[in-house]
N, CA, C and O atoms as a GROMACS GRO file, in nm:
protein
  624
    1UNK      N    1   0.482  13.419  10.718
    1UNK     CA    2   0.541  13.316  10.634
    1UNK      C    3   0.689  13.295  10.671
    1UNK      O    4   0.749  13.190  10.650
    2UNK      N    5   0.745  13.412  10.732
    2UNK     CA    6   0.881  13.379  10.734
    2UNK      C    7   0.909  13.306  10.844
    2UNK      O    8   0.973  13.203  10.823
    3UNK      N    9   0.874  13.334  10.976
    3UNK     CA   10   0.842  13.265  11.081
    3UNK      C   11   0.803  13.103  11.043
    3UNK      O   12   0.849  13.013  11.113
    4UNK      N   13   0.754  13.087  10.980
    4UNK     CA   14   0.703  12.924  10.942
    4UNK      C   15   0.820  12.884  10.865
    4UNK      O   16   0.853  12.767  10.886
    5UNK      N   17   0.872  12.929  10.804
    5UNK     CA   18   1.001  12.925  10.678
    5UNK      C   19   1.147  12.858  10.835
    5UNK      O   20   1.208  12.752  10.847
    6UNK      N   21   1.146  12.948  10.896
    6UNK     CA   22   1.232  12.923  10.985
    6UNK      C   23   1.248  12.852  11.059
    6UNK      O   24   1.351  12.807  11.109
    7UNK      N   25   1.119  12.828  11.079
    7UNK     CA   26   1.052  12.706  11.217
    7UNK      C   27   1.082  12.544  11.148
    7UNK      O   28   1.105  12.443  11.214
    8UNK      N   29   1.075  12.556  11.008
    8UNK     CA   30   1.079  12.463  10.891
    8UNK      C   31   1.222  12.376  10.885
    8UNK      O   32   1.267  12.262  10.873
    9UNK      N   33   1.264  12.537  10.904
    9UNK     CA   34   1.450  12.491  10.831
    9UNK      C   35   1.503  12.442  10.980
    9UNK      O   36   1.574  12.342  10.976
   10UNK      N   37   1.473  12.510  11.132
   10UNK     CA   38   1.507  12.485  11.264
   10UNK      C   39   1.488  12.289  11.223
   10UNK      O   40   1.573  12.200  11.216
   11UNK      N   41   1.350  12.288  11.206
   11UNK     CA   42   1.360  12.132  11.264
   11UNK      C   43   1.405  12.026  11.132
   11UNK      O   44   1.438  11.907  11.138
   12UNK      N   45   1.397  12.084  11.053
   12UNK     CA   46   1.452  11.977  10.953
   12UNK      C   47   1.620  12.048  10.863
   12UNK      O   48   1.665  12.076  10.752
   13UNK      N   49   1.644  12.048  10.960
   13UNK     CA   50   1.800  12.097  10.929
   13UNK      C   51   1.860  12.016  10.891
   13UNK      O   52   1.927  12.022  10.788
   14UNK      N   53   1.851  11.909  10.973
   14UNK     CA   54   1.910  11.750  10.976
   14UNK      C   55   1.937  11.713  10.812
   14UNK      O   56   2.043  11.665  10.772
   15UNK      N   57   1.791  11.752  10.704
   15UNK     CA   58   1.819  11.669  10.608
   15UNK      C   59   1.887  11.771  10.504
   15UNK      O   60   1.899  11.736  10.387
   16UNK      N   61   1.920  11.866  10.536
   16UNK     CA   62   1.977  11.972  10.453
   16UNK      C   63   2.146  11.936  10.478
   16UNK      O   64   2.232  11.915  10.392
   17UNK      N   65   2.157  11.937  10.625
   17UNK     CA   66   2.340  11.865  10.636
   17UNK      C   67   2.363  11.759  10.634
   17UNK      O   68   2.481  11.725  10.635
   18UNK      N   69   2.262  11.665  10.628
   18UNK     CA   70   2.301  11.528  10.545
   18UNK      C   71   2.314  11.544  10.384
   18UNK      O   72   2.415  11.496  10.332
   19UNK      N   73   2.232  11.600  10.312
   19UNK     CA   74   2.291  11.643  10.186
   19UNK      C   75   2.366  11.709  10.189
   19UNK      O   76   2.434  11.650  10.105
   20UNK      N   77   2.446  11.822  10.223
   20UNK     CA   78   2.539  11.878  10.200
   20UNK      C   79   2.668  11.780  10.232
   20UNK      O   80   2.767  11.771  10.159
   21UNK      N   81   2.651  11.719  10.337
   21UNK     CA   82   2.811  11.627  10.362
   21UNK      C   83   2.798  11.520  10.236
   21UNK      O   84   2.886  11.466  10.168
   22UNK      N   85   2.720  11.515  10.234
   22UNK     CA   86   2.764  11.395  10.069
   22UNK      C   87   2.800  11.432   9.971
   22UNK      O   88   2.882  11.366   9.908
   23UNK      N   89   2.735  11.586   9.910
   23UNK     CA   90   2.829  11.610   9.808
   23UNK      C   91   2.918  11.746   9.815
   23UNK      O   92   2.939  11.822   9.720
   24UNK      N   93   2.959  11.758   9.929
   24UNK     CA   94   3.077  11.847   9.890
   24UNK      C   95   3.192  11.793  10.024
   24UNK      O   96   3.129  11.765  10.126
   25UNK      N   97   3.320  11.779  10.036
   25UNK     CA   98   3.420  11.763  10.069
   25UNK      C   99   3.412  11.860  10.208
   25UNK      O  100   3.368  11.838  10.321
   26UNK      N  101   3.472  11.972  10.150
   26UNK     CA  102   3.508  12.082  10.276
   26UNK      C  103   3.401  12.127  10.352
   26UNK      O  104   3.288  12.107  10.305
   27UNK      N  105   3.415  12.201  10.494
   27UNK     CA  106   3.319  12.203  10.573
   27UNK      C  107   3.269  12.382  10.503
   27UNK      O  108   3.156  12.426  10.524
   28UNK      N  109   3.365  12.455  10.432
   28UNK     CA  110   3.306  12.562  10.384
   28UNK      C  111   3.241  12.564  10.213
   28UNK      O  112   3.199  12.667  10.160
   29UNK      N  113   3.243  12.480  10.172
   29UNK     CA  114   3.175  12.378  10.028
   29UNK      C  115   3.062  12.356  10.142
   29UNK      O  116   2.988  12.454  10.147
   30UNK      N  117   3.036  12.280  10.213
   30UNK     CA  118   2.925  12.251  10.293
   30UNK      C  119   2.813  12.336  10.308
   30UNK      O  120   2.697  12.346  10.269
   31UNK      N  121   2.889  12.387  10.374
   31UNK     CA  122   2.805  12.530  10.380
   31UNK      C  123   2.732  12.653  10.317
   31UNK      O  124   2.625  12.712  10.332
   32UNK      N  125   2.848  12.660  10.235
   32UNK     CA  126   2.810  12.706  10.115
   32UNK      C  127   2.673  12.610  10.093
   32UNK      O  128   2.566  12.639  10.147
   33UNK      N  129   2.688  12.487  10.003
   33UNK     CA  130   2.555  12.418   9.944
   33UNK      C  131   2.438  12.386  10.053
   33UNK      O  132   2.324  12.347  10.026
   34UNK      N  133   2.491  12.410  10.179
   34UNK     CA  134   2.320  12.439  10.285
   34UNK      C  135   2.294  12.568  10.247
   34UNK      O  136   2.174  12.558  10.221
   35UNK      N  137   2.329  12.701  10.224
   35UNK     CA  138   2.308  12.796  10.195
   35UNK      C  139   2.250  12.829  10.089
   35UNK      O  140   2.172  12.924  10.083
   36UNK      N  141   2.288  12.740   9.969
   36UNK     CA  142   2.242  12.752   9.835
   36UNK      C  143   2.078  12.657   9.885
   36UNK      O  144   1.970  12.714   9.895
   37UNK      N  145   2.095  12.545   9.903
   37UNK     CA  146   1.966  12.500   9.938
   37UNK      C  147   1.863  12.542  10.019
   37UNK      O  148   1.754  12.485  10.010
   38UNK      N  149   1.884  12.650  10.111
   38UNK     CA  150   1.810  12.672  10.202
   38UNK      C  151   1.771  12.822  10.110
   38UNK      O  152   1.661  12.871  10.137
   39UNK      N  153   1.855  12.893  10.005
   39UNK     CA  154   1.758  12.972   9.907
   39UNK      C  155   1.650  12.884   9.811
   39UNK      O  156   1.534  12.922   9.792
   40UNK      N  157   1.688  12.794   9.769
   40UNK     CA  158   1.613  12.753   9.669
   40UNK      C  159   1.523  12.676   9.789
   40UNK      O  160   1.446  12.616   9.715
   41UNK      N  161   1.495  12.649   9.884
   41UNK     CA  162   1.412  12.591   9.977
   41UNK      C  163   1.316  12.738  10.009
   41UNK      O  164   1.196  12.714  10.029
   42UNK      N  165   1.351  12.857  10.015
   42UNK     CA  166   1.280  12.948  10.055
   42UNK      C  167   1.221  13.056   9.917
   42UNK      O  168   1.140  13.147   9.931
   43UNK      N  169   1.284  13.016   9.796
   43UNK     CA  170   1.258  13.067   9.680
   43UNK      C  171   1.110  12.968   9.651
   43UNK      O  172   1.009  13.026   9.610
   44UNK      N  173   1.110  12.821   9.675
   44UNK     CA  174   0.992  12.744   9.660
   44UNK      C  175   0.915  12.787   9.715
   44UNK      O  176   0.834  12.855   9.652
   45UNK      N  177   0.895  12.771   9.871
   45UNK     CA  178   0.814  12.749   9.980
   45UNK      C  179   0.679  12.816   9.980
   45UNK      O  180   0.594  12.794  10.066
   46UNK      N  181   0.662  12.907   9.868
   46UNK     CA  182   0.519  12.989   9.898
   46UNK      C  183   0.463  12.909   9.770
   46UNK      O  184   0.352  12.952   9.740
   47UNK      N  185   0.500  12.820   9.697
   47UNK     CA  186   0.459  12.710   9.616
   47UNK      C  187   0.437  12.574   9.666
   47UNK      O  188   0.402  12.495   9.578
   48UNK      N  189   0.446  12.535   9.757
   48UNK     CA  190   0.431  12.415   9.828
   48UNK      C  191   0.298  12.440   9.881
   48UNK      O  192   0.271  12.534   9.955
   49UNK      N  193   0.183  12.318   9.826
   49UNK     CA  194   0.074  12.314   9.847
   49UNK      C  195   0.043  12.167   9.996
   49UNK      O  196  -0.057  12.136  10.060
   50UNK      N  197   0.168  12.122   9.994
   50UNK     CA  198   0.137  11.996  10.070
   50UNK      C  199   0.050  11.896  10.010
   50UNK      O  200  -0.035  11.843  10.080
   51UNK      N  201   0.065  11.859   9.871
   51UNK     CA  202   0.027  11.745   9.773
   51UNK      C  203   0.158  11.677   9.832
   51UNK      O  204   0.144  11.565   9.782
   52UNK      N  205   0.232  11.673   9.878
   52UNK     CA  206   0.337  11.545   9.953
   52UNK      C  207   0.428  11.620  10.105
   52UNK      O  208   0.450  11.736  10.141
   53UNK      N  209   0.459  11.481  10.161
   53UNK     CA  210   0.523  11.519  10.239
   53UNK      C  211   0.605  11.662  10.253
   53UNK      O  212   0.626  11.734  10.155
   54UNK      N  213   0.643  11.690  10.369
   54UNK     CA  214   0.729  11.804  10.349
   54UNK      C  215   0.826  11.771  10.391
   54UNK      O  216   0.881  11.881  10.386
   55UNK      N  217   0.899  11.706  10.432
   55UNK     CA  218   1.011  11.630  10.410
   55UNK      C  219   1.034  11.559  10.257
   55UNK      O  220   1.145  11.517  10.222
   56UNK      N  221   0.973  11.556  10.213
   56UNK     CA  222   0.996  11.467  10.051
   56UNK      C  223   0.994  11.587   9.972
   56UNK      O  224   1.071  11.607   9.878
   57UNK      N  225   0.903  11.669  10.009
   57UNK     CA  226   0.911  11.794   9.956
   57UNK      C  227   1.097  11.877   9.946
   57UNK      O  228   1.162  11.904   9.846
   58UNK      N  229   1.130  11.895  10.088
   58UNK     CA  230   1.280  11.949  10.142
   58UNK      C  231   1.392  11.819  10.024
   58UNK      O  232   1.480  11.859   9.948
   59UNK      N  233   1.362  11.706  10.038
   59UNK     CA  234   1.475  11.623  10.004
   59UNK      C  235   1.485  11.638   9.866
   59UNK      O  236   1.599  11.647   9.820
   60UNK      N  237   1.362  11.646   9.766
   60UNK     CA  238   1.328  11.659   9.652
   60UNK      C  239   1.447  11.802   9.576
   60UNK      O  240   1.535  11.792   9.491
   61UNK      N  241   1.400  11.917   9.650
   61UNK     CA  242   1.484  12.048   9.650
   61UNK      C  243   1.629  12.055   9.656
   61UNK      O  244   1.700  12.117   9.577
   62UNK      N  245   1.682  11.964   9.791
   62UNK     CA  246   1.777  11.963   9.835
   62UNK      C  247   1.884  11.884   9.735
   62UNK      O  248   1.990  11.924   9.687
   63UNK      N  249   1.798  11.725   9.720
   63UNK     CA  250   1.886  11.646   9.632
   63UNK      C  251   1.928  11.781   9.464
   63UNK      O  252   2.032  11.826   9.415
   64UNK      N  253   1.781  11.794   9.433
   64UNK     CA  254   1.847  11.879   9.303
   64UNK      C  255   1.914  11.995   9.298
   64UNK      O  256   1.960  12.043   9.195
   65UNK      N  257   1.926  12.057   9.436
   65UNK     CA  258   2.035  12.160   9.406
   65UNK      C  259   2.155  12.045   9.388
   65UNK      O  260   2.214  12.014   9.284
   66UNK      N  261   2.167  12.008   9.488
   66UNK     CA  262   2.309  11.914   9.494
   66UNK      C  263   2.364  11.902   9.398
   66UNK      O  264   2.456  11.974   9.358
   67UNK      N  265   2.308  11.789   9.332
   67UNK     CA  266   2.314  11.759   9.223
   67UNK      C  267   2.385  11.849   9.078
   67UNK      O  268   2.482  11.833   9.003
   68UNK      N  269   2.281  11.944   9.091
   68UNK     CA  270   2.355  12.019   8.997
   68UNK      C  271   2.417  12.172   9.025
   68UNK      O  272   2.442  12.260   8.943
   69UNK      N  273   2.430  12.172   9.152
   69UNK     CA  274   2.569  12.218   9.180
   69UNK      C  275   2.705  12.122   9.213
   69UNK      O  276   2.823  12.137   9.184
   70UNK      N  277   2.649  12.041   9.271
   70UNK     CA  278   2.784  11.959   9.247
   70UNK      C  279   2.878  11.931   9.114
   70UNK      O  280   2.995  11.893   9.112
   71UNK      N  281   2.787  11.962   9.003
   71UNK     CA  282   2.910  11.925   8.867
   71UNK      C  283   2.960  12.032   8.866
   71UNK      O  284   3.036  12.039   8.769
   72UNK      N  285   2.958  12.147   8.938
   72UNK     CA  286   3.018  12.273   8.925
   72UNK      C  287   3.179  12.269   8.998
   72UNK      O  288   3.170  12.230   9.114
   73UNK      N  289   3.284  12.292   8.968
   73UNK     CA  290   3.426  12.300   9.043
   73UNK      C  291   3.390  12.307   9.196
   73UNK      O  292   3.394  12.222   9.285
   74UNK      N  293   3.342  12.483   9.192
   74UNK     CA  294   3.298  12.537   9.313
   74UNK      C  295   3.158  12.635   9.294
   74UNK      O  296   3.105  12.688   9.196
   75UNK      N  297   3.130  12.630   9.425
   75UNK     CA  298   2.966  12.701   9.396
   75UNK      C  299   3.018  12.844   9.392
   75UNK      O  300   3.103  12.910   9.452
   76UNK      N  301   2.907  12.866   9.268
   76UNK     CA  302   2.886  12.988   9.252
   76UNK      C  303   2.784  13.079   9.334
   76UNK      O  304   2.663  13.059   9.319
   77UNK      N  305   2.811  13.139   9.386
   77UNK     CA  306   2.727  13.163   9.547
   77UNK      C  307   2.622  13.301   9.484
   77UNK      O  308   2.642  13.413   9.436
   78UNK      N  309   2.533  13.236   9.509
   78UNK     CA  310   2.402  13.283   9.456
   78UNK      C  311   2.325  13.432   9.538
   78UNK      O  312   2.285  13.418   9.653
   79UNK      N  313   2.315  13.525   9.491
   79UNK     CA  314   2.262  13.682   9.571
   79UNK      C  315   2.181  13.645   9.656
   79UNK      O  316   2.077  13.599   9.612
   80UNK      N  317   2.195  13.651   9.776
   80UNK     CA  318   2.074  13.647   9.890
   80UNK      C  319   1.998  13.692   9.990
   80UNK      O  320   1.959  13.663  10.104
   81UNK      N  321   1.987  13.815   9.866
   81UNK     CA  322   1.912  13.959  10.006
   81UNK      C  323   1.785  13.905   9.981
   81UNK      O  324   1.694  13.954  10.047
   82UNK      N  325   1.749  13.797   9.886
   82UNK     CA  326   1.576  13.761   9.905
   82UNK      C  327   1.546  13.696  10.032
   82UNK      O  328   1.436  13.710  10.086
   83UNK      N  329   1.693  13.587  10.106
   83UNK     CA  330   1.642  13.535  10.244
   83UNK      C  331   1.657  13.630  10.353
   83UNK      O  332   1.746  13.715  10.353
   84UNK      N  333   1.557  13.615  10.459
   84UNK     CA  334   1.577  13.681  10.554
   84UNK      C  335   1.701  13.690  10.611
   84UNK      O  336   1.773  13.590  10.615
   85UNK      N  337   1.745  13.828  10.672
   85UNK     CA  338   1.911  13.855  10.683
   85UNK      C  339   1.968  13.748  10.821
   85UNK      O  340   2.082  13.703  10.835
   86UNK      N  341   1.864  13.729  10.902
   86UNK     CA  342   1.937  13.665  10.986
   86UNK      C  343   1.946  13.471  10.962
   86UNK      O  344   1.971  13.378  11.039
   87UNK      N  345   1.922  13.476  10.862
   87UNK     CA  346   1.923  13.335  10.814
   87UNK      C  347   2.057  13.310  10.744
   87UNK      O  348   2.083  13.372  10.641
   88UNK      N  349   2.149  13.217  10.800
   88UNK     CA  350   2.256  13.121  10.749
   88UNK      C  351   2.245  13.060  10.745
   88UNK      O  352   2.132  13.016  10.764
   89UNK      N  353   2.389  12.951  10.704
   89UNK     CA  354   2.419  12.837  10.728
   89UNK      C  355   2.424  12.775  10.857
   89UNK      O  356   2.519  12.824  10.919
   90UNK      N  357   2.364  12.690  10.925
   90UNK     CA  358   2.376  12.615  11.070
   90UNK      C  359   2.466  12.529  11.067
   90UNK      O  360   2.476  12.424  11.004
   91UNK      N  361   2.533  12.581  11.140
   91UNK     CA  362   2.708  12.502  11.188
   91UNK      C  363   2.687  12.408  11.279
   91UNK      O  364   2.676  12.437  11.399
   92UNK      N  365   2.677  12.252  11.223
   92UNK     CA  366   2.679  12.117  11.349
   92UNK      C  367   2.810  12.143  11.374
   92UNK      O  368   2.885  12.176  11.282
   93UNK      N  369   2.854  12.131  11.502
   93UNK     CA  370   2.969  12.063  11.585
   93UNK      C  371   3.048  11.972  11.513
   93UNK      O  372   3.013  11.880  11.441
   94UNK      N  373   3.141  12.006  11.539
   94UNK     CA  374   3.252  11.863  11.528
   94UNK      C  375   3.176  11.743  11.491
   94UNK      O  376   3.083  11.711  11.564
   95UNK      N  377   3.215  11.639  11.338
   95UNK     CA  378   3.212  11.556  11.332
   95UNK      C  379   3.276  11.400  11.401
   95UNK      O  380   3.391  11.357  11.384
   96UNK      N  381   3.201  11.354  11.455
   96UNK     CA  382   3.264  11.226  11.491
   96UNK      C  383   3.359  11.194  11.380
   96UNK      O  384   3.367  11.258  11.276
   97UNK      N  385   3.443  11.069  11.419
   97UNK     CA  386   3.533  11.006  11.317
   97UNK      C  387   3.485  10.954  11.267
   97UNK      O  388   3.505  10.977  11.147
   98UNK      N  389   3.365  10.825  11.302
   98UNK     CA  390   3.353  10.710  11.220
   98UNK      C  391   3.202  10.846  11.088
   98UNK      O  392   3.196  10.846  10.966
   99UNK      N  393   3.137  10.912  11.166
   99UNK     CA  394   3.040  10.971  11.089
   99UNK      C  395   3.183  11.034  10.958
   99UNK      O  396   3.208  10.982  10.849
  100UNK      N  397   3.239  11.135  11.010
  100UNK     CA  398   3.356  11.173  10.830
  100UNK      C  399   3.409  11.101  10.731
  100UNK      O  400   3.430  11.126  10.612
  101UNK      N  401   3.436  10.959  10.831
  101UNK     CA  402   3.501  10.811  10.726
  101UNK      C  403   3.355  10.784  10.661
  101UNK      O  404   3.380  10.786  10.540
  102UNK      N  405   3.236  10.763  10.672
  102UNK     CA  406   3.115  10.718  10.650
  102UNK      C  407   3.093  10.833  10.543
  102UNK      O  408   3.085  10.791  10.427
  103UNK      N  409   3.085  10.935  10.555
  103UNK     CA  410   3.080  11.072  10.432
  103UNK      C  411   3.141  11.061  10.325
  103UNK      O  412   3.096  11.069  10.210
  104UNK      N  413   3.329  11.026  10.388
  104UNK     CA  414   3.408  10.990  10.256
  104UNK      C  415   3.371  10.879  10.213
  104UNK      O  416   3.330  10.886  10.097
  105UNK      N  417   3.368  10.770  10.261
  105UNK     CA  418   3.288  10.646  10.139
  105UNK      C  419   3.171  10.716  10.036
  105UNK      O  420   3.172  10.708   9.913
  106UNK      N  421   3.089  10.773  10.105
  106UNK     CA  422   2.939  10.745  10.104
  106UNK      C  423   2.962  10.864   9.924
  106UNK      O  424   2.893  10.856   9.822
  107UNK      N  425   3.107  10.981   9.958
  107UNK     CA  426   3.088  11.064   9.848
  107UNK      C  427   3.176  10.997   9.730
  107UNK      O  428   3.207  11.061   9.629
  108UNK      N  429   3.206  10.882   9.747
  108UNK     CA  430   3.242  10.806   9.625
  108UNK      C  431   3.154  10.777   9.546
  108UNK      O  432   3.190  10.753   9.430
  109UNK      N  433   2.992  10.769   9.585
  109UNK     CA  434   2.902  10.708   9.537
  109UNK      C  435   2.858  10.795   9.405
  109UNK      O  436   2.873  10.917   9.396
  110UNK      N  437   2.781  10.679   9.265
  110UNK     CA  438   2.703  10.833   9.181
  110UNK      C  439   2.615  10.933   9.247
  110UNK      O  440   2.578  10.933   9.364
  111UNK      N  441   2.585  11.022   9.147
  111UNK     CA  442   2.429  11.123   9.213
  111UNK      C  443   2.344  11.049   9.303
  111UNK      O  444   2.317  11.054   9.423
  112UNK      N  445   2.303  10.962   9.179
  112UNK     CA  446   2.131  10.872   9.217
  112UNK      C  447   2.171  10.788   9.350
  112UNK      O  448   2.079  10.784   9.432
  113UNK      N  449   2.268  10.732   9.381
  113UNK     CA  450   2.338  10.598   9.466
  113UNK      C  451   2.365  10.722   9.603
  113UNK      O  452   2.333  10.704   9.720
  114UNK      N  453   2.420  10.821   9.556
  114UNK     CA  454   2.367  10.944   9.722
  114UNK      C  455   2.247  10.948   9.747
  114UNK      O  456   2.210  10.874   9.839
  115UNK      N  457   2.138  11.035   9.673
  115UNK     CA  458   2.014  11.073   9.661
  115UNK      C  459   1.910  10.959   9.769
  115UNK      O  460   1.821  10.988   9.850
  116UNK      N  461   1.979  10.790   9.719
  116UNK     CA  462   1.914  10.706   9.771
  116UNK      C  463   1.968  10.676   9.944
  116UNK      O  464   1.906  10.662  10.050
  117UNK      N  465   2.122  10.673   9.905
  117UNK     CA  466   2.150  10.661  10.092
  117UNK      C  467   2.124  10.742  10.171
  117UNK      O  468   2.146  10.738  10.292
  118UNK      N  469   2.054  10.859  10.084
  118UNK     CA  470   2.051  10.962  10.198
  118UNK      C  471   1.933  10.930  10.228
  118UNK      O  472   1.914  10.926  10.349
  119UNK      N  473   1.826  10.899  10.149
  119UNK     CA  474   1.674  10.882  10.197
  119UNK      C  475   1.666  10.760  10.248
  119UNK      O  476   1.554  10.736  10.292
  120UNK      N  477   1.760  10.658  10.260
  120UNK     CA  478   1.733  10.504  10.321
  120UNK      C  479   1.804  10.565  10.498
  120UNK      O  480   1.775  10.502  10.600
  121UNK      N  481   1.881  10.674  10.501
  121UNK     CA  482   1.955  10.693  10.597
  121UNK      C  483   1.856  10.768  10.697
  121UNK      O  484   1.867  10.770  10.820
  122UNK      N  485   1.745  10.838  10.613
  122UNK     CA  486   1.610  10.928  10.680
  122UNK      C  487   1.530  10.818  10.731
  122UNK      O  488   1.469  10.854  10.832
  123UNK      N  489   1.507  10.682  10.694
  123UNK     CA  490   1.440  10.559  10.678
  123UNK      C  491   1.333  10.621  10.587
  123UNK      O  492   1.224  10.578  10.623
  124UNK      N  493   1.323  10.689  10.503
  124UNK     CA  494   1.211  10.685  10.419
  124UNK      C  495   1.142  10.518  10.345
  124UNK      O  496   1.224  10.451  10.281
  125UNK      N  497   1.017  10.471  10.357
  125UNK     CA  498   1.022  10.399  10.286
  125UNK      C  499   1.059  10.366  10.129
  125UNK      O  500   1.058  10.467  10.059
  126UNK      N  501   1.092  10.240  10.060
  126UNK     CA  502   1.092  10.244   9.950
  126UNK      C  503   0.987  10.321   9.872
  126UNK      O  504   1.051  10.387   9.790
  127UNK      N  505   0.891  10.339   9.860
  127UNK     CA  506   0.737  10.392   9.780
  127UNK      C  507   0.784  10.514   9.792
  127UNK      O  508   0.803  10.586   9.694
  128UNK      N  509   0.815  10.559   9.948
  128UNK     CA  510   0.853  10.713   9.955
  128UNK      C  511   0.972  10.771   9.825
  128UNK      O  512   0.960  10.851   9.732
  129UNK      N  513   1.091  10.683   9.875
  129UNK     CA  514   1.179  10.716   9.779
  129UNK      C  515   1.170  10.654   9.646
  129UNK      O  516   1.264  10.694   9.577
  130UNK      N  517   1.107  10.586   9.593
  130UNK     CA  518   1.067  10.582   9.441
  130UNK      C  519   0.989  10.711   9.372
  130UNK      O  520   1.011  10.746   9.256
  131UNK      N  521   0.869  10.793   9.483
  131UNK     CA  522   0.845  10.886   9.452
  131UNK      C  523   0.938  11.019   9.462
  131UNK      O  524   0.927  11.108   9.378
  132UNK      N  525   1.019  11.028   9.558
  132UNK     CA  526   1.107  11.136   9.538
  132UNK      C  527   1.223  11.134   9.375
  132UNK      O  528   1.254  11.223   9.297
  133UNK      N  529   1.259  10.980   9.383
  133UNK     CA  530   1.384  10.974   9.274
  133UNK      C  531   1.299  10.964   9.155
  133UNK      O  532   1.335  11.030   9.058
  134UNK      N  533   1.209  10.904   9.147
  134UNK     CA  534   1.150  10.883   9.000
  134UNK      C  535   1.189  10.718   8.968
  134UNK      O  536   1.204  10.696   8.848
  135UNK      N  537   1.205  10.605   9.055
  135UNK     CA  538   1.226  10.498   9.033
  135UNK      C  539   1.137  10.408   9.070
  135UNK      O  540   1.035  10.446   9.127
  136UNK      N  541   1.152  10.314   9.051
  136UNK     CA  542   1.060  10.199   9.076
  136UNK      C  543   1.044  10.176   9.238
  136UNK      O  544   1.144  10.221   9.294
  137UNK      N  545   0.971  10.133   9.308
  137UNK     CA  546   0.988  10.057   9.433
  137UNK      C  547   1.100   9.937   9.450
  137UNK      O  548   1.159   9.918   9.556
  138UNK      N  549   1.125   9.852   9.320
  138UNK     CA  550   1.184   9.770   9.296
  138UNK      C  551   1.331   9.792   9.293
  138UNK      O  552   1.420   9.755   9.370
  139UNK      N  553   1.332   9.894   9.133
  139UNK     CA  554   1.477   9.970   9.121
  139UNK      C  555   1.575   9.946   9.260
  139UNK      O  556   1.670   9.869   9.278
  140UNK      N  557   1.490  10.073   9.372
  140UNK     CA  558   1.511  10.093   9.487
  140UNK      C  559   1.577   9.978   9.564
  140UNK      O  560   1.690  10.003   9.605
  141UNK      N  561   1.532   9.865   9.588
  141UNK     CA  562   1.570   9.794   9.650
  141UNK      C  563   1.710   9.689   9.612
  141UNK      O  564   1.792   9.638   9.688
  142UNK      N  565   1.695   9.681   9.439
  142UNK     CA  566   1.791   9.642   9.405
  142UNK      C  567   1.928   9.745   9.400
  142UNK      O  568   2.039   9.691   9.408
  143UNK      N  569   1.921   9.876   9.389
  143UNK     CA  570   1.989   9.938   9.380
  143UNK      C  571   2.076  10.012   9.580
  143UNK      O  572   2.168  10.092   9.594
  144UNK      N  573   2.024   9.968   9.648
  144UNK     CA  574   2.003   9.990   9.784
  144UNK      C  575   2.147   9.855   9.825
  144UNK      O  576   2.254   9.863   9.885
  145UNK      N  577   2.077   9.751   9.760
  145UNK     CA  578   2.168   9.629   9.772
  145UNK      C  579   2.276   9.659   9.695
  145UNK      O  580   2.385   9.671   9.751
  146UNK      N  581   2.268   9.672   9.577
  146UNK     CA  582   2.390   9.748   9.535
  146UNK      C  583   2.524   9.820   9.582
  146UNK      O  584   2.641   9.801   9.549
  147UNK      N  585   2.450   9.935   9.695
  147UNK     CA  586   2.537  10.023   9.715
  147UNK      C  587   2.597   9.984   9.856
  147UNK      O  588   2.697  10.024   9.916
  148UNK      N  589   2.517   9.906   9.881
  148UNK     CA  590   2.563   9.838  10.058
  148UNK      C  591   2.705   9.766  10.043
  148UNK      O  592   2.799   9.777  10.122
  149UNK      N  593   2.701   9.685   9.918
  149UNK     CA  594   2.812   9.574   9.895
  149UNK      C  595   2.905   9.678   9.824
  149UNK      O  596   3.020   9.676   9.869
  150UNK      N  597   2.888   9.748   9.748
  150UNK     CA  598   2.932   9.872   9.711
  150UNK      C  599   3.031   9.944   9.815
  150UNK      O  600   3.152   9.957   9.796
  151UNK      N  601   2.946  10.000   9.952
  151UNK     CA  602   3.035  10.049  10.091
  151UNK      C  603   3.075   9.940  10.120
  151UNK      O  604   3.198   9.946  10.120
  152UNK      N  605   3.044   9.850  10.143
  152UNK     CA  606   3.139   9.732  10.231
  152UNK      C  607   3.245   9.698  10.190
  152UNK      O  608   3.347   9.685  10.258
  153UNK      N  609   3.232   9.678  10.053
  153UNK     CA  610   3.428   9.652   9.985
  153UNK      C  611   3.473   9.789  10.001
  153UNK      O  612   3.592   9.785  10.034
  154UNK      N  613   3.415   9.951   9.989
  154UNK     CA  614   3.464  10.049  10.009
  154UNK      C  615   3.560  10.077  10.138
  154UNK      O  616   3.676  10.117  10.136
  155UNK      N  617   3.462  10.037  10.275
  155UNK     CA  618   3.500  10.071  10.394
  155UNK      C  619   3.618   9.953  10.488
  155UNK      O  620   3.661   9.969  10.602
  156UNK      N  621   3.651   9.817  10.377
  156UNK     CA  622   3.740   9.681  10.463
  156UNK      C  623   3.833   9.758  10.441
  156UNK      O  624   3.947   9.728  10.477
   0.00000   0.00000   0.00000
């Protein structure tokens, strides 16, 4: 299981540091909340039946740690001799410029208005992400338009 756990987090890393750069600032806040997510990603995982994607599954996890660690100052860094010891945080490289300016807009946004750019940014379909957020197909699209005109007066 752990081997599969790892093989899991290797290829879909991607959507764990796209949530983390949206809601936390510093690159060690970052890290920290891939760390916190990748426990509560491995605290689930022997509960995941594959009744949905596993990617919708990961984003589902990921968005709600966020979320509610983000109203926290700073994370409270959670005991983690349950994950395997050689498991951290995965350090991407140097951010481009225009990708950090795109983060800082993007972390102006509410919870729900992240939650969604991050899954329009995966290209999840709308249906997909109505089932992850709990919104309409519709919601989605109006709220998508929203946040576009939203970044665009953000980023002139």
């Amino acid at each position: 299981m752990e081997k599969q756990f790892l093989q899991l987090i290797h290829d879909h890393q991607g959507i764990i540091y796209k949530v983390s750069a949206l809601y936390r600032d510093s690159r060690e806040d970052r890290e920290d909340l891939f760390q916190e997510i990748v426990y509560q990603l491995w605290k689930s995982y022997p509960d995941f039946r594959g009744a949905s994607k596993l990617s919708t599954w990961m984003y589902r996890i990921a968005l709600n740690t966020a979320i509610a660690i983000y109203r926290k100052p700073r994370l409270s860094v959670t005991n983690y001799t349950n994950l395997p010891q050689h498991l951290h945080p995965l350090q991407k490289e140097a951010e481009s410029e225009n990708e950090e300016q795109l983060f800082e807009a993007l972390r102006i946004l509410s919870d729900a208005e992240k939650a969604i750019v991050a899954l329009y940014l995966e290209e999840f379909s709308y249906r997909e992400m109505a089932a992850i957020t709990g919104l309409s197909e519709t919601n989605i699209g109006v709220r998508l338009n929203r946040i576009k005109n939203k970044l665009k007066e953000t980023l002139k």
